[in-house]
SEVEX-34639 format. One record per atom (N, C-alpha, C): residue in one letter; x, y, z. Coordinates in steps of 0.001 Angstrom, whole numbers, padded with zeros to 6 digits, always signed. Last residue first. Example, Ala and Ser with C-alpha at 12.3 -4.5 7.8 and 13.67 -1.06 7.14 Angstrom:
2
s+012850-002250+007080
s+013670-001060+007140
s+012900+000030+007870
a+013190-005690+007800
a+012300-004500+007800
a+013200-003300+007800
This chain:
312
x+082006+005267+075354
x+081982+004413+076759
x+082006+005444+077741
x+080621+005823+072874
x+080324+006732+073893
x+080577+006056+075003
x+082471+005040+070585
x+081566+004196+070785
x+080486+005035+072520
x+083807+007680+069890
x+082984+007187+068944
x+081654+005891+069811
x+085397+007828+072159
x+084687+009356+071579
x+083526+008444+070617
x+086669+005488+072734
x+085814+005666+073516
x+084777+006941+073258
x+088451+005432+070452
x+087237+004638+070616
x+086191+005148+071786
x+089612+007717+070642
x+088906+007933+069822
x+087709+006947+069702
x+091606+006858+072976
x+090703+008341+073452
x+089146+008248+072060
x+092744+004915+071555
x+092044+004391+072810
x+090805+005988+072532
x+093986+006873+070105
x+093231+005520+069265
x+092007+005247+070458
x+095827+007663+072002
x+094788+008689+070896
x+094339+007755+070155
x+097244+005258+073161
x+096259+006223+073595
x+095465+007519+073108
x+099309+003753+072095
x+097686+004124+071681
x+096972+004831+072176
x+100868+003716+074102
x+101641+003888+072724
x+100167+004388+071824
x+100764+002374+076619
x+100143+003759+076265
x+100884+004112+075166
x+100672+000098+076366
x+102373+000691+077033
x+101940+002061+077000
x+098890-001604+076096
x+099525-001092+074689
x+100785-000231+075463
x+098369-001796+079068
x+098256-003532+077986
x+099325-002510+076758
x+097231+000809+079414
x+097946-000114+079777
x+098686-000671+079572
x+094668+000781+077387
x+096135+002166+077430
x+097784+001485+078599
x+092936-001013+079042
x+094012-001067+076900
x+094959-000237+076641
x+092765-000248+081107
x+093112-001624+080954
x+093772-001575+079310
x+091826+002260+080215
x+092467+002245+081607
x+093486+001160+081063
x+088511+001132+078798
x+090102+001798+078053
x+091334+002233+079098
x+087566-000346+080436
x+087839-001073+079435
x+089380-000012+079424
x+085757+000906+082736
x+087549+000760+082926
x+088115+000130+081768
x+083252+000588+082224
x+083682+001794+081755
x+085633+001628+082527
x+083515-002514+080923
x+083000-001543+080884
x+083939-000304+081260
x+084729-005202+080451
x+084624-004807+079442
x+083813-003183+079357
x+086580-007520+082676
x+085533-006383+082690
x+085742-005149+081507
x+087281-010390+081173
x+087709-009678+081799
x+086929-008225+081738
x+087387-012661+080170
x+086488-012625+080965
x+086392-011525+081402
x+089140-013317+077893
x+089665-013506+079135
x+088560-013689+080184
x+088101-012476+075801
x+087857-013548+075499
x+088308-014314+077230
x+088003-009610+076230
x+087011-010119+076421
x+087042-011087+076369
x+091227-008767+076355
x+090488-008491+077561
x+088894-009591+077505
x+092019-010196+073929
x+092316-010401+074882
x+091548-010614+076108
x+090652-008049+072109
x+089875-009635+072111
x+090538-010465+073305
x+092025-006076+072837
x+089990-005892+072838
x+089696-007416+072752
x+094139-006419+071740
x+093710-006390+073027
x+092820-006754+073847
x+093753-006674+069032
x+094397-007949+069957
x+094079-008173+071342
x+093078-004143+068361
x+092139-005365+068352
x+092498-006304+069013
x+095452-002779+068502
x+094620-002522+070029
x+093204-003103+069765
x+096972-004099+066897
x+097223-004346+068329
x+096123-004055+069433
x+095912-005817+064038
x+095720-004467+065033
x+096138-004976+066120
x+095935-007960+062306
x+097227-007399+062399
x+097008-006287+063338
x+093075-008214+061694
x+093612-009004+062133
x+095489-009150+062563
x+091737-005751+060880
x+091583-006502+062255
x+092524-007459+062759
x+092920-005191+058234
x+093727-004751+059192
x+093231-005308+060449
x+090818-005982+056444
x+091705-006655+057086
x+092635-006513+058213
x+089330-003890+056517
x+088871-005020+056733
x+089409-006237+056899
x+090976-000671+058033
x+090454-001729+057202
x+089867-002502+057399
x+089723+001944+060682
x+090847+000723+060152
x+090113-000201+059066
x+088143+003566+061957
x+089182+004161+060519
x+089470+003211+060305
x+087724+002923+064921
x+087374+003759+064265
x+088422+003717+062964
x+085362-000162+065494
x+087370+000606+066069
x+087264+001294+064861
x+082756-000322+067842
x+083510+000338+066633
x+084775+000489+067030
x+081160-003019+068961
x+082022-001817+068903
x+082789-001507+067905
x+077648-004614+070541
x+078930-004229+068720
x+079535-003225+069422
x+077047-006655+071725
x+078199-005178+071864
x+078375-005484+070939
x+075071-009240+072994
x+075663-008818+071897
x+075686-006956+072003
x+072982-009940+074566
x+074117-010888+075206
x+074565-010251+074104
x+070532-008439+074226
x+071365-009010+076120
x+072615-008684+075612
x+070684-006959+071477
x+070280-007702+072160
x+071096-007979+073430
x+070863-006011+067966
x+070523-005590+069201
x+070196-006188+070615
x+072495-007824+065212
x+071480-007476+066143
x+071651-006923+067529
x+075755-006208+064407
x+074912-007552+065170
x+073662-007090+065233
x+077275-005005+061556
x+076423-004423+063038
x+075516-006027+063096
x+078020-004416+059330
x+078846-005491+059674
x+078114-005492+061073
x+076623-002591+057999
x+076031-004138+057269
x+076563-005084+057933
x+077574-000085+058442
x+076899-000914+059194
x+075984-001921+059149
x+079165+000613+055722
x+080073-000825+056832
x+078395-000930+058018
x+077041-000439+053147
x+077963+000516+054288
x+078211-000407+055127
x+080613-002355+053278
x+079577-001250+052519
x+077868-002065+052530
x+083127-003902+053184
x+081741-004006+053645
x+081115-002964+053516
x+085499-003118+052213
x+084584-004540+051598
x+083011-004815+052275
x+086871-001171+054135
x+086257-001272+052377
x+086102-002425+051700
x+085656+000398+056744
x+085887-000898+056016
x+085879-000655+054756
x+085656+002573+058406
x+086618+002504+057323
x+086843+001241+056623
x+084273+001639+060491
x+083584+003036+059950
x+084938+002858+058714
x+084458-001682+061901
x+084508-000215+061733
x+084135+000727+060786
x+083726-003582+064568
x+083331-003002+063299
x+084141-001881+063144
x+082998-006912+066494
x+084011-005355+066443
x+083958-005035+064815
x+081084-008055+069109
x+081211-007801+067833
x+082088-006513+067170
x+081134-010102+071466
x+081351-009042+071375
x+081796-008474+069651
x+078769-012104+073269
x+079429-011955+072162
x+079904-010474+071748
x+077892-014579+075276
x+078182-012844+075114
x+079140-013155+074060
x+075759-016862+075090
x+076821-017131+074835
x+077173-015402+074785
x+072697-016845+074582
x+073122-017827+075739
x+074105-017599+075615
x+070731-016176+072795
x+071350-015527+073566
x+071635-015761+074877
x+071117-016595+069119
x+070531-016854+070529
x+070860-015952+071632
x+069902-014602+066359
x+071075-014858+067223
x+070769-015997+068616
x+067419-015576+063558
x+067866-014588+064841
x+069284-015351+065508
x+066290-016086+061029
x+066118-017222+062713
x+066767-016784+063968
x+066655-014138+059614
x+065247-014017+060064
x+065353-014942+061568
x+069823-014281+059289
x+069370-013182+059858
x+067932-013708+060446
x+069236-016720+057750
x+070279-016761+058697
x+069772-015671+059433
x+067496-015891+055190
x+066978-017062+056158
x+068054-016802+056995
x+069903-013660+054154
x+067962-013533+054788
x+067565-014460+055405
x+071263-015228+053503
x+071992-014622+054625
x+070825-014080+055224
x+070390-016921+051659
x+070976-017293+052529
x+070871-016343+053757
x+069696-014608+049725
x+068673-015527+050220
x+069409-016240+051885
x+071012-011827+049482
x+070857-013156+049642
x+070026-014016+050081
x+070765-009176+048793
x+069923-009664+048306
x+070413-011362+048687
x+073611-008345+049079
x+072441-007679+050008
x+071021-008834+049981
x+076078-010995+048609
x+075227-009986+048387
x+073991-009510+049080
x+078108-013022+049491
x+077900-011966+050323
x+076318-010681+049775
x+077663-014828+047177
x+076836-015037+049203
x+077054-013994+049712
x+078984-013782+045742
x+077261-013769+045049
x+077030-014069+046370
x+081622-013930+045093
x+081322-013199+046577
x+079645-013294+046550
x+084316-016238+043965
x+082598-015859+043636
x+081999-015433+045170
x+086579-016244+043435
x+086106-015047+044038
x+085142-015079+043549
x+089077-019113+043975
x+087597-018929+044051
x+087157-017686+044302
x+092361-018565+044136
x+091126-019543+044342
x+089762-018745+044299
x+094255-018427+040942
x+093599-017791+042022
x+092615-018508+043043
x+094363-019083+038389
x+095558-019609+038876
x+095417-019224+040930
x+092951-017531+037131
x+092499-019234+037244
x+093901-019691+038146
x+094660-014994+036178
x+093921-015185+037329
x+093460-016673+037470
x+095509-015242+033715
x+096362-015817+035129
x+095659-015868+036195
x+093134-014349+032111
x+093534-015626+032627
x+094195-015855+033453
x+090507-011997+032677
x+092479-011856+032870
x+092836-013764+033182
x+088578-012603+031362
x+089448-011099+031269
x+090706-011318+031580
x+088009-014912+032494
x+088151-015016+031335
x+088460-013778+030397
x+088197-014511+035159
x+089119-015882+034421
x+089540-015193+033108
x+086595-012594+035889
x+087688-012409+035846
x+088806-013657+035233
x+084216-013111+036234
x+084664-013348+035026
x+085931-012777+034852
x+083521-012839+038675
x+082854-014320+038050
x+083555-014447+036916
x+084079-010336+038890
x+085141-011057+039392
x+084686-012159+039231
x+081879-008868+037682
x+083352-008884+036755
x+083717-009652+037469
x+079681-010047+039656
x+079888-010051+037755
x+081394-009811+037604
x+079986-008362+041945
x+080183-010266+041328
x+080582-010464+040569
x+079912-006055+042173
x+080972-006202+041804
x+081156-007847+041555
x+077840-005062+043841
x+078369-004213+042507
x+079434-004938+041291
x+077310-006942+045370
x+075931-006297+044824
x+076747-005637+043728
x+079750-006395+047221
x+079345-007544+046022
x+078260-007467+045465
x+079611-003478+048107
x+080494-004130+047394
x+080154-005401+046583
x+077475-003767+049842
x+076616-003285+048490
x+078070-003535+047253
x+077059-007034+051562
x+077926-005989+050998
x+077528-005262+049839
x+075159-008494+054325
x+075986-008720+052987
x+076835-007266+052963
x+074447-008702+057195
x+073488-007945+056505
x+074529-007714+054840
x+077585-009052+058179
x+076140-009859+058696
x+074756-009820+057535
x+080149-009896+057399
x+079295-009352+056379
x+077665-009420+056997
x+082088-009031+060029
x+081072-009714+059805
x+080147-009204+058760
x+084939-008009+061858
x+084065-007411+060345
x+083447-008380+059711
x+084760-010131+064072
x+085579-009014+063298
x+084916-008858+061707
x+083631-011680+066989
x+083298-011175+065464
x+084249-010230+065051
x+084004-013741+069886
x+084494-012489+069382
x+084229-012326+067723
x+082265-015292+071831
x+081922-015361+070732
x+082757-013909+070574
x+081913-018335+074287
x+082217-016486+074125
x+082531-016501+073057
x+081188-020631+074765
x+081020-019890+075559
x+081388-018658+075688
x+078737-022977+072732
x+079772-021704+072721
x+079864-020793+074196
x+077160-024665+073139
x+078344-025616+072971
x+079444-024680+073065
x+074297-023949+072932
x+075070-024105+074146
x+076903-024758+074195
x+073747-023319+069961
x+074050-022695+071409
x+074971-022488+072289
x+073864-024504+067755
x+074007-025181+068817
x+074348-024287+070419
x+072570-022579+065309
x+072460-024475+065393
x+072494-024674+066696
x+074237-020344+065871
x+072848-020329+065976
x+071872-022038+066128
x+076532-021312+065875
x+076290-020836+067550
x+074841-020708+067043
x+077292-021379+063275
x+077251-023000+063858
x+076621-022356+065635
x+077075-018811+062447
x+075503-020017+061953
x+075902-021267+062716
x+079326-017895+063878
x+077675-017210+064207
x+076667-018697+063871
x+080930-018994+062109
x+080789-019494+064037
x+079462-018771+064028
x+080634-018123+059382
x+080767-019607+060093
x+079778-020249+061250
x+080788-015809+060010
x+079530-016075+059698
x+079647-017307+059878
x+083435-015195+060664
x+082627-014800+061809
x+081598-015360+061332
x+084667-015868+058343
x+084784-017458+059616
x+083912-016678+060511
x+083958-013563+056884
x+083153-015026+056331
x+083544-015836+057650
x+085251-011914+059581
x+084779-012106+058244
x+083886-013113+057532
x+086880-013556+061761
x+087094-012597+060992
x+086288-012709+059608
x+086973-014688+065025
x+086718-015039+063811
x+086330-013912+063305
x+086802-016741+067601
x+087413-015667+066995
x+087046-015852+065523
x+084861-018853+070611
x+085733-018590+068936
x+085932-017026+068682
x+085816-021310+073210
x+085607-019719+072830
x+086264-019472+070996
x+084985-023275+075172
x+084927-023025+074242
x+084460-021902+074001
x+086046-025233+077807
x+085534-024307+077782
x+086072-024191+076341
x+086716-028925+077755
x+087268-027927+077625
x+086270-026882+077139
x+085501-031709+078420
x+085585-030913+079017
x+086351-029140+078882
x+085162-032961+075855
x+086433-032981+076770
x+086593-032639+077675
x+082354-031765+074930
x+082618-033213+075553
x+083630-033371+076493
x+083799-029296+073552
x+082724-029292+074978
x+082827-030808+075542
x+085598-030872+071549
x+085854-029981+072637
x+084994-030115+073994
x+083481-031665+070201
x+084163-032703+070534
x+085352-032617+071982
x+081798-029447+069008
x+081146-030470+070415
x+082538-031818+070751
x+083564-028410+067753
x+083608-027672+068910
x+082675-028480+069870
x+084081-030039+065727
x+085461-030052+066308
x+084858-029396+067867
x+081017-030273+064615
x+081678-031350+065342
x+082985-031976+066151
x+080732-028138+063793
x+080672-028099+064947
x+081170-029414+066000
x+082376-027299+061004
x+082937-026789+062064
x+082577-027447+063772
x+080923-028626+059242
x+082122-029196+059558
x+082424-028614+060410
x+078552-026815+059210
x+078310-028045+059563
x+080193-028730+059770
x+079681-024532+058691
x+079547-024756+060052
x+078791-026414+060474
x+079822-025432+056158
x+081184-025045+056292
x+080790-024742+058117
x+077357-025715+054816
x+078201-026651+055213
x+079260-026535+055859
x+075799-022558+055738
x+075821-024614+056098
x+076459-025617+056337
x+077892-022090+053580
x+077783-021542+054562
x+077469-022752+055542
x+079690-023264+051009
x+078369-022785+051597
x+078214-022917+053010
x+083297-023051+049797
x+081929-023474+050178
x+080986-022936+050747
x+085749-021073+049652
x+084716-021469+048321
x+083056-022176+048448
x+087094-021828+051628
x+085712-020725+051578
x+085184-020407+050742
x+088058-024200+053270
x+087660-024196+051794
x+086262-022948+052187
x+090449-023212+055768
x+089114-023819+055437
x+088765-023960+053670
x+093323-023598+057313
x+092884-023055+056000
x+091600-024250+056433
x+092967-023565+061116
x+093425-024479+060342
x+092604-023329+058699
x+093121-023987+064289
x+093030-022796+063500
x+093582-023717+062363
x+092343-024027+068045
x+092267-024821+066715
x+092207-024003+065882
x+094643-023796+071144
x+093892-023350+069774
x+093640-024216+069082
x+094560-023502+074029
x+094394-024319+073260
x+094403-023390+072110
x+095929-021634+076890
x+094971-021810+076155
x+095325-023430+075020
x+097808-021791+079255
x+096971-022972+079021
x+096300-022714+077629
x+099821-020675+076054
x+099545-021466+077060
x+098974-020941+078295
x+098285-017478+075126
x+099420-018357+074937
x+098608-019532+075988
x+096790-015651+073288
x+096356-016665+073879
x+097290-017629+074035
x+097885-013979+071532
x+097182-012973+072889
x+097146-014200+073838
x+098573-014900+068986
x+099576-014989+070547
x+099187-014247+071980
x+096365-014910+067098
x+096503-016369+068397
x+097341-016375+069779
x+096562-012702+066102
x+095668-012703+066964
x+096039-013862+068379
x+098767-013909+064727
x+099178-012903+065517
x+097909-012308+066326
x+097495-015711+063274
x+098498-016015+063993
x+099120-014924+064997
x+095880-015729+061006
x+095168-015379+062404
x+096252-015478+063562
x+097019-015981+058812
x+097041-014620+059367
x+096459-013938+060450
x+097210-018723+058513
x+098389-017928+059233
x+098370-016405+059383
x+095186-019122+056850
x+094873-019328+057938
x+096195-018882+058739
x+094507-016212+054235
x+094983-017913+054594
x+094868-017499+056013
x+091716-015510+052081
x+092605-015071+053246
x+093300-016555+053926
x+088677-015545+050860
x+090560-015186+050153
x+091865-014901+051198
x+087816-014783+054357
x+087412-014781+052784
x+088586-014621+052030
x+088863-015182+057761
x+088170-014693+056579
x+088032-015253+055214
x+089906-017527+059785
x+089780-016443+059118
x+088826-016180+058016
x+089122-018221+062770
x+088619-018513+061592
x+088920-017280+060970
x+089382-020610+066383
x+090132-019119+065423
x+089725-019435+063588
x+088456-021259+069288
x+088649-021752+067403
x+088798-020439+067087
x+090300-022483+071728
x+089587-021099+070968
x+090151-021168+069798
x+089321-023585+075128
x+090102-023666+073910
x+089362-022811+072533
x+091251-022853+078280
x+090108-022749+076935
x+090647-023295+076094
x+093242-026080+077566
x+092049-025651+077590
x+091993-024108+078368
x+095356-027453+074552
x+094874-027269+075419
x+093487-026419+076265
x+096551-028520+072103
x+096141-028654+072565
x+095727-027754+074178
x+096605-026196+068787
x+097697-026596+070379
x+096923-027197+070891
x+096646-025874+065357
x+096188-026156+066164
x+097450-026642+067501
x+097403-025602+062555
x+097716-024383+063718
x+097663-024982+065213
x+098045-027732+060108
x+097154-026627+061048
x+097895-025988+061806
x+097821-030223+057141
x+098582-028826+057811
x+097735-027722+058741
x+097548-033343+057098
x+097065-032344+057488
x+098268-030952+058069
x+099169-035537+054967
x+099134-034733+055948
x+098457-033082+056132
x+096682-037773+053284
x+097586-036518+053225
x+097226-035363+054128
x+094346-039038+053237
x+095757-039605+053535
x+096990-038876+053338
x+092345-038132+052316
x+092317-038081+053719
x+093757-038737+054568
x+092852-037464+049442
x+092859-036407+050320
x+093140-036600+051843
x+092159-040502+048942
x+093764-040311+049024
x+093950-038228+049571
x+089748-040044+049536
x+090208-040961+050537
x+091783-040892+050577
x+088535-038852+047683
x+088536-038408+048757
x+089445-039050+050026
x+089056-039864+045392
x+090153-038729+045862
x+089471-038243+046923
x+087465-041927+046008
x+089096-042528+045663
x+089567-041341+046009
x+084989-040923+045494
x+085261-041688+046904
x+087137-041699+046932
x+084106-037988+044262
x+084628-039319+044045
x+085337-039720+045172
x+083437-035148+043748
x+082408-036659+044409
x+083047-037909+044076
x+084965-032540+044553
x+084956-033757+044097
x+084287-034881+044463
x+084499-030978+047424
x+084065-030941+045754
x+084292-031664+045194
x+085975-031781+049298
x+084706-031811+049604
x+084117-031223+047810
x+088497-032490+048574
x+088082-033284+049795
x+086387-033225+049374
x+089328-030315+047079
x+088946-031292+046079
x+088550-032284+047266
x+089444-028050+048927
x+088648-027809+048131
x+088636-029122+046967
x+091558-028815+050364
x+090167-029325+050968
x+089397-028822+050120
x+093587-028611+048855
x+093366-030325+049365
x+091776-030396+049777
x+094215-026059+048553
x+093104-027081+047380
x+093161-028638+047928
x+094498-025645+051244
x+093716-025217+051022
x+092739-025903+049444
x+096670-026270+051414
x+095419-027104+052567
x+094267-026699+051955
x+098458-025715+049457
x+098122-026589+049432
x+096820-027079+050320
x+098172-022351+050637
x+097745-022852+049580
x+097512-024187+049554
x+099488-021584+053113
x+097891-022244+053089
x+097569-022538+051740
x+102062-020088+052057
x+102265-021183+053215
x+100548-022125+053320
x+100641-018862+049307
x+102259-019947+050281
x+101931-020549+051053
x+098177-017490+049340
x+098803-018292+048389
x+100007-018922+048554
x+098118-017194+052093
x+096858-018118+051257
x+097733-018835+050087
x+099448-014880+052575
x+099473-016496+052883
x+098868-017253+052616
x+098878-013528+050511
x+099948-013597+050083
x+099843-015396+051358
x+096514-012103+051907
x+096095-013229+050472
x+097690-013653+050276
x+097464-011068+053998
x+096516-012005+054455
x+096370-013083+052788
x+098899-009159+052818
x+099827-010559+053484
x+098603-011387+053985
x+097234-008257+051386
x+097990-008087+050839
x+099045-009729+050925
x+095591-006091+053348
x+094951-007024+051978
x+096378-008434+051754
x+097153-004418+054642
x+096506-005990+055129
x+095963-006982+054363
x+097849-002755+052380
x+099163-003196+053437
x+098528-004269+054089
x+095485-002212+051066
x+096321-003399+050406
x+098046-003547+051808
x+093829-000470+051479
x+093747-001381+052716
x+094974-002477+052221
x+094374+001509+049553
x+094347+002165+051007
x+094535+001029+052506
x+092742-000029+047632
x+094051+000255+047382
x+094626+000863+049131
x+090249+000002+048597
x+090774-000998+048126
x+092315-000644+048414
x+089310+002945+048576
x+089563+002042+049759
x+089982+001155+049281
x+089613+003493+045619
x+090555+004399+046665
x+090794+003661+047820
x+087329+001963+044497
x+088978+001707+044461
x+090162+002451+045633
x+085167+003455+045922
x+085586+002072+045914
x+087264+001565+045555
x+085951+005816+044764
x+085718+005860+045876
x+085751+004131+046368
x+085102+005081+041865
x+086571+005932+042699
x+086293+005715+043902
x+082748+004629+042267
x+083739+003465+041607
x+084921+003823+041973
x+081760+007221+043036
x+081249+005729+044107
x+082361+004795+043491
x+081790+008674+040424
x+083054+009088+041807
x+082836+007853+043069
x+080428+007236+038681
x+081953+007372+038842
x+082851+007453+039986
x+077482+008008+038832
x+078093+006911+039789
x+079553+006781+039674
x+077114+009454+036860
x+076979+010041+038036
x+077013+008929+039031
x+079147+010416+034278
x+078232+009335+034888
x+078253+009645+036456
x+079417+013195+033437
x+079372+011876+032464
x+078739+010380+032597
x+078662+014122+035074
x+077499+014675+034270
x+077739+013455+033514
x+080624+013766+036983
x+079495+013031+037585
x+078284+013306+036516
x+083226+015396+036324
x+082580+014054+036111
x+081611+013542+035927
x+081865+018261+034228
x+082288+017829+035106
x+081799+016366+035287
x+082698+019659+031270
x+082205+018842+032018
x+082413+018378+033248
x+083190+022452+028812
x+083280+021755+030282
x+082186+020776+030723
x+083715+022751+025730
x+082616+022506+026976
x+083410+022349+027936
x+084918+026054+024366
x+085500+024562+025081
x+084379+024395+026210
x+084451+027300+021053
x+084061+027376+022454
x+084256+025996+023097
């Protein structure tokens, strides 16, 4: 006589591990070129600044500071810090950046996201008060770990921000890294080529952070509108409404329905959405008019679905 089993008798968390891989694999067309520039064209800036600020020795800090800086950066005003994400190089904010041609400015440069939070908006604010000083209006972008950046350097300094765009913000962590630290802490030593990788210790994104609990408890301010963009198909943020702002004046979360966690940063009708708001430009019930527009009406069953989901 032949048992039958069905999966979930064998382990009844299986089909959640399937279900985790399925999105993984599903998002690897953005996954893919966001880590592929990390590892080319942002690799070197990238271990330059991970031995700048990890290494305690004065000598390689100083022959770090004597080697050419590689950025993004334009002068001019607005001006709008751009931050990518987690394992992700800084040329993949580049096709966000062309919404913002001249006058704008940009600053966009590989960060070390191997580092702590704190510190990593402690280096950030002194580019954006150096800005405000200049007189130049200040607006950031930012995807992911760089949205938690700019959030904790706008919670420090307020007034120094004058419009705040978020893309899939671990705000409230990931039940993804709650599941999944452990093997990728030890992924060296399962798969060696990997050491050849930068840094996937995600233990800050977890539910249970301490960090991200003191960051959340001291709250948002609410001097600066900020428009926060999420979606219902993330697969690194689980559940994705871990990526949801607080409730408040000056903060819109909106949903763009189905798309990855990377894909924000390659979406056209995200480009838009950050266009129209980083512009100034009226974000209510004519939003989608203005994006069916702008896209040539090539989107307009995307457009029809944001506005079904977010109830504009």
């Amino acid at each position: 006589m032949t048992s039958r089993f069905r999966r979930e008798e064998i382990n009844p968390h299986l089909d959640g591990y399937f279900a985790d891989a399925r999105g993984v694999l599903e998002g690897l067309s953005s996954s893919v070129p966001s880590v592929g520039n990390l590892l080319t064209r942002d690799y070197p800036e990238f271990i330059k600044r991970v031995l700048r600020n990890k290494v305690p020795i004065d000598l390689v800090k100083a022959l770090m500071d004597r080697l050419p800086e590689k950025d993004y950066h334009r002068e001019g005003n607005p001006k709008l810090f751009s931050r990518h994400g987690f394992l992700t190089g800084a040329a993949s904010m580049k096709y966000l950046g062309q919404a913002f041609p001249p006058p704008w400015g940009i600053n966009s440069h590989q960060y070390d996201f191997s580092g702590n939070l704190s510190d990593l908006s402690g280096r950030l604010l002194p580019k954006i008060e150096d800005a405000k000083n200049a007189g130049e209006d200040v607006h950031f972008l930012a995807h992911s770990f760089g949205a938690l950046i700019g959030l904790h350097a706008y919670q420090q300094r307020p007034e120094l921000f004058d419009r705040i765009l978020t893309m899939a913000v671990p705000y409230h962590g990931s039940e993804m890294a709650d599941k999944y630290w452990l093997p990728l802490l030890l992924l060296p030593i399962i798969f060696p080529p990997s050491l050849l990788l930068p840094s996937i210790d995600v233990r800050k994104f977890k539910t249970t952070s301490p960090v991200l609990a003191d960051f959340r408890n001291k709250g948002l301010p609410e001097d600066a509108p900020i428009l926060n963009l999420y979606s219902d198909g993330d697969e690194f943020i689980k559940p994705y409404t871990h990526a949801l702002l607080p409730e408040q004046s000056n903060i819109t979360n909106l949903c763009i329905p189905g798309i990855k966690h990377n894909h924000f940063i390659y979406d056209p009708l995200v480009r838009e959405v950050a266009k129209m708001f980083l512009n100034g430009m009226d974000m209510g019930y004519r939003m989608p008019d203005h994006l069916d527009q702008a896209l040539s009406f090539k989107q307009t069953a995307r457009i029809e679905e944001l506005v079904l989901v977010n109830d504009l």
